[in-house]
C-alpha positions as CSV (number, residue, x, y, z in Angstrom):
1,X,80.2,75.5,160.9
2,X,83.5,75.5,163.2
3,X,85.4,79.1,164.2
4,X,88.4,77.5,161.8
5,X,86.3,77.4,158.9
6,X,84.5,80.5,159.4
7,X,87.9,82.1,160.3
8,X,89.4,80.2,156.8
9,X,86.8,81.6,154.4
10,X,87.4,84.9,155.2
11,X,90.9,84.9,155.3
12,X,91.3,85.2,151.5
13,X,88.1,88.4,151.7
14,X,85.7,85.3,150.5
15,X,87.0,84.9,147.5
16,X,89.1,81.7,147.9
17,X,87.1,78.2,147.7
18,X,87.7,74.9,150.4
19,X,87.8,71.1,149.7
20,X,85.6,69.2,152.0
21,X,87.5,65.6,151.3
22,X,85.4,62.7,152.0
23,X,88.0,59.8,152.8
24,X,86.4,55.9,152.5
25,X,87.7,52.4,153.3
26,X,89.7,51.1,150.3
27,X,88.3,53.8,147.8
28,X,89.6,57.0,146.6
29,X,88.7,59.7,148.1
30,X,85.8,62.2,147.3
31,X,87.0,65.4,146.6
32,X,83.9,68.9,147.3
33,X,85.0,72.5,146.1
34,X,82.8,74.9,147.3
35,X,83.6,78.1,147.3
36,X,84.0,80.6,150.1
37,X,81.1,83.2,149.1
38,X,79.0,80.3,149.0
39,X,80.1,79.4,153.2
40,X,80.2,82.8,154.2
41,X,76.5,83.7,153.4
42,X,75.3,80.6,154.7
43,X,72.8,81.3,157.7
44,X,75.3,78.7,159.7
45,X,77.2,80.3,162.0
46,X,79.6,78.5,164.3
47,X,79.2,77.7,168.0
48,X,81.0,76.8,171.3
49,X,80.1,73.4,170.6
50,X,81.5,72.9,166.9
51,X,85.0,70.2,167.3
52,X,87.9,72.0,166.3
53,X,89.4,71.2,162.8
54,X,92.6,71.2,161.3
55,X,92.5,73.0,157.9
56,X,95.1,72.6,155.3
57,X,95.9,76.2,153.5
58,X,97.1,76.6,150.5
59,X,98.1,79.6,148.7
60,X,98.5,81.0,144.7
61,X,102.2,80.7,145.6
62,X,102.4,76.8,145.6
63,X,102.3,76.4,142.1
64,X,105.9,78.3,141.7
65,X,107.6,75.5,144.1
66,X,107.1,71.9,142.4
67,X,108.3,69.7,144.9
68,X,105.8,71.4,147.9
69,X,103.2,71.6,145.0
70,X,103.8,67.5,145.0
71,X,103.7,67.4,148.5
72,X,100.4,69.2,149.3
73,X,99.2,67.3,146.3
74,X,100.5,64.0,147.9
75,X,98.7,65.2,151.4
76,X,94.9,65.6,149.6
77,X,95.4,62.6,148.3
78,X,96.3,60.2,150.9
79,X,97.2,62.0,154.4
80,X,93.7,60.8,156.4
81,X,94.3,63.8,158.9
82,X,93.5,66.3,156.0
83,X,89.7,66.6,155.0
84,X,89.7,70.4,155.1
85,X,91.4,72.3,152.3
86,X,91.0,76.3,152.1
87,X,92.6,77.5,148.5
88,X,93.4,80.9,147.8
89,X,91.2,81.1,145.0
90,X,88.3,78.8,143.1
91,X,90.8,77.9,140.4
92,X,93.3,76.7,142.9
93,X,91.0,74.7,144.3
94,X,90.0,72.6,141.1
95,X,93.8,72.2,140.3
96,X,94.7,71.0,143.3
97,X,91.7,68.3,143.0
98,X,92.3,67.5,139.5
99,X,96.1,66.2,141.0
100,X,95.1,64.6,143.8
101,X,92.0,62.6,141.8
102,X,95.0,61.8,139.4
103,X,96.9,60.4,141.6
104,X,94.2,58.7,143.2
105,X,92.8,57.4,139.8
106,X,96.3,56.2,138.6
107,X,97.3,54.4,142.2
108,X,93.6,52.1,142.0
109,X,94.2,51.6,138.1
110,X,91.3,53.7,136.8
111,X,91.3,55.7,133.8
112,X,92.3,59.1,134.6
113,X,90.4,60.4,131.6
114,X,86.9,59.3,132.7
């Protein structure tokens, strides 16, 4: 576990969840909510060696602005330098997936309601 993570989770006291997003050649990406409790108890702990990662945060106050909503939305969904996502909170977290797997679904012609 990197110092950014471990610095991420407890930014919101544990309570907020982060996206691990798994990016693939020509496929939509895979999208991982776990949430912070479940990172901050785990025996992991970071070390001088761990790469430094950038990590995308996103706060309850998002989903009052529609067009930067769209824009993070947009950024999970295709931006290749984001595969870290801290969310304020676990329901944040599955909203912001269930957009950006929309998208995703919609853009490679699957049916979003599968």
């Amino acid at each position: 576990m990197s110092v950014a993570l471990l610095e991420a989770v407890n930014l919101f006291d544990g309570n907020g969840a982060i996206i691990f997003v798994q990016r693939q050649t020509r496929k939509p990406p895979v999208f991982h909510v776990v949430p912070c409790a479940n990172i901050r108890d785990s025996p992991s702990r970071p070390t001088a060696h761990e790469p430094a990662i950038n990590i995308l945060l996103v706060t309850e106050h998002i989903c009052v602005h529609t067009a930067m909503f769209a824009n993070v939305i947009q950024s999970i969904a295709h931006d290749p330098a984001v595969l870290t996502v801290c969310a304020e909170s676990e329901e944040l977290a599955v909203l912001l997936v269930r957009e950006a797997t929309t998208i995703c679904c919609i853009e490679c012609g699957e049916d979003v309601h599968d």
